[in-house]
C-alpha positions, -999 to +999 in steps of 0.1 A: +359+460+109+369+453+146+342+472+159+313+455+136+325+424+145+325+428+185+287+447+174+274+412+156+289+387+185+275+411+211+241+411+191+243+371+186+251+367+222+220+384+234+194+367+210+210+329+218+212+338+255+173+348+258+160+315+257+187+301+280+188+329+303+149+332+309+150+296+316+179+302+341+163+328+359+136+304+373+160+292+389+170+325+405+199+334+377+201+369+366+228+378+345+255+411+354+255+429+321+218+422+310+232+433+274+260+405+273+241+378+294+263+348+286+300+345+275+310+346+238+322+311+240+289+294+250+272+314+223+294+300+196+288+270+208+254+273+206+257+284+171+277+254+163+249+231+181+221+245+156+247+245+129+248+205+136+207+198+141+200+223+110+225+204+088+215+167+098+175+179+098+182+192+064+201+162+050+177+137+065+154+145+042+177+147+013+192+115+022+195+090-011+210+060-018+211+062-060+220+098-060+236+109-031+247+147-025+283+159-023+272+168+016+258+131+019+291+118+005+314+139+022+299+126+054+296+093+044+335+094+039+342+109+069+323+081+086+335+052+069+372+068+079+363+065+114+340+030+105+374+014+096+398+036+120+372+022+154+373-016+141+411-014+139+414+003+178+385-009+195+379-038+179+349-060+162+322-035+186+340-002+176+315+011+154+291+011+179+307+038+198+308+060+163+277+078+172+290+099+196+328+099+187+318+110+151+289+141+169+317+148+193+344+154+165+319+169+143+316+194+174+348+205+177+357+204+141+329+232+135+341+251+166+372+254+154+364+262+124+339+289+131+367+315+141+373+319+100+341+334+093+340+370+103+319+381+129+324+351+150+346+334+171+366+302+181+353+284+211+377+264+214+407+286+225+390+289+256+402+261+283+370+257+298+351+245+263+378+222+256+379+209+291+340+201+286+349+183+252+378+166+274+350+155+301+323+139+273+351+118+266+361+109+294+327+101+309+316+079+282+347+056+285+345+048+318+311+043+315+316+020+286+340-002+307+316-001+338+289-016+317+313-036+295+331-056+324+306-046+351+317-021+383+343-049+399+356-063+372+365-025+356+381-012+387+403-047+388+418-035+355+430-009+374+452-030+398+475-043+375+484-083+369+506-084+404+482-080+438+511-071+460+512-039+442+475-034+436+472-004+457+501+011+436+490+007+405+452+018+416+466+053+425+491+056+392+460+043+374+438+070+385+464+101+382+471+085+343+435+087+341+428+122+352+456+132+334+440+123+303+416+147+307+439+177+310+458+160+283+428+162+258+416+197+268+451+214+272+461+203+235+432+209+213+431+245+234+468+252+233+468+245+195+438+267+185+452+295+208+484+290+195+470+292+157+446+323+166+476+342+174+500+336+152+474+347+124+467+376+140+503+383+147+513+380+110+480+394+094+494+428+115+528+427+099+516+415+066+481+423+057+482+411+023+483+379+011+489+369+051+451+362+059+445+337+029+480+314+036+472+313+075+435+308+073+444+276+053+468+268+079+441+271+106+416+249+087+444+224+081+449+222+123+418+224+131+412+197+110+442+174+126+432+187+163+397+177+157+410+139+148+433+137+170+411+142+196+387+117+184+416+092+177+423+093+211+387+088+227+387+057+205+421+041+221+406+052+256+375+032+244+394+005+232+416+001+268+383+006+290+365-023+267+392-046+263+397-084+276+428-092+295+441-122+277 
């Protein structure tokens, strides 16, 4: 089973990379191994891209407000959750932001849940994909608050109330900041790596019955990690946006 499922990724790989790749090598790219061009984590996550465009494509069409689906339903749940969850955080102007918080949690909630079907793997146990999740984030908050309060105004919120100690609180400001992003990618990454192995530690030892009880337990975190993560973009949202009273 090992074997065929290294065989289908390895296939996968090569027919999502050809596109990417030839467009790459205009630009004087060639790949090492021409029959593993790209990594196996960027071609889950292009799997989990199409996943997104083919689901919204196809429910765009199916969209209905007297007879709704259960897909159209379960979506429109998940973003009245985070509807409510951005007006109590951010404030008044929260749901404005929901567009990309909600495509950005959608994003990792299907990477880490692609891992469960065989064949295929998680994307995000690997740092650097969670890092780029991490970075998204953290881009569009600060460029919220630059266009919110303007460049000036933004970097005064970084100075603290008391000017003696303005330069101070600009450098603790900046480290909290940057620390937010290794905060982000390190925990949704240690997590998933965390729940990969334990599954395969105790599948090993107990092969029956094992799989069904820790798959559930990796939908369950998977699940939490990809809220969490979106919880806290909106409370980053909310401080970068804020008015100092």
């Amino acid at each position: 089973m090992e074997h065929q499922e290294l065989w289908f990724t390895a296939l996968l790989n090569y027919l999502l990379a050809a596109p990417v790749v030839g467009l790459l090598e205009l630009f004087g790219y060639h790949p090492v191994d021409p029959s593993h061009p790209i990594s196996n984590h960027l071609a889950m996550q292009i799997v989990v891209a199409l996943i997104i465009m083919g689901l919204f494509g196809w429910l765009r069409s199916r969209l209905s407000v007297d007879r709704p689906g259960k897909v159209q339903q379960m979506l429109e749940m998940a973003t009245d959750v985070l509807s409510s969850q951005s007006e109590e955080i951010v404030g008044h102007d929260g749901p404005r932001f929901l567009p990309l918080v909600f495509t950005l949690g959608m994003f990792i909630f299907l990477c880490n849940m692609l891992g469960i079907i065989p064949g295929f793997e998680t994307p995000t146990d690997q740092v650097v994909v969670t890092a780029g999740c991490a970075l998204v984030a953290f881009v569009y908050y600060n460029y919220q608050g630059l266009r919110h309060h303007g460049f000036f105004r933004y970097m005064r919120t970084f100075m603290g109330p008391v000017w003696p100690l303005a330069p101070l609180m600009f450098v603790i400001e900046i480290v909290s900041h940057l620390a937010r992003l290794l905060s982000l990618s390190v925990r949704l990454f240690a997590n998933m790596t965390a729940g990969h192995n334990i599954t395969l530690i105790f599948v090993g030892m107990v092969p029956l019955g094992a799989p069904i009880l820790f798959e559930g337990l990796h939908i369950f975190v998977g699940t939490l990690q990809a809220y969490i993560f979106v919880l806290l973009t909106m409370v980053y949202l909310a401080g970068a946006v804020s008015e100092e009273h």
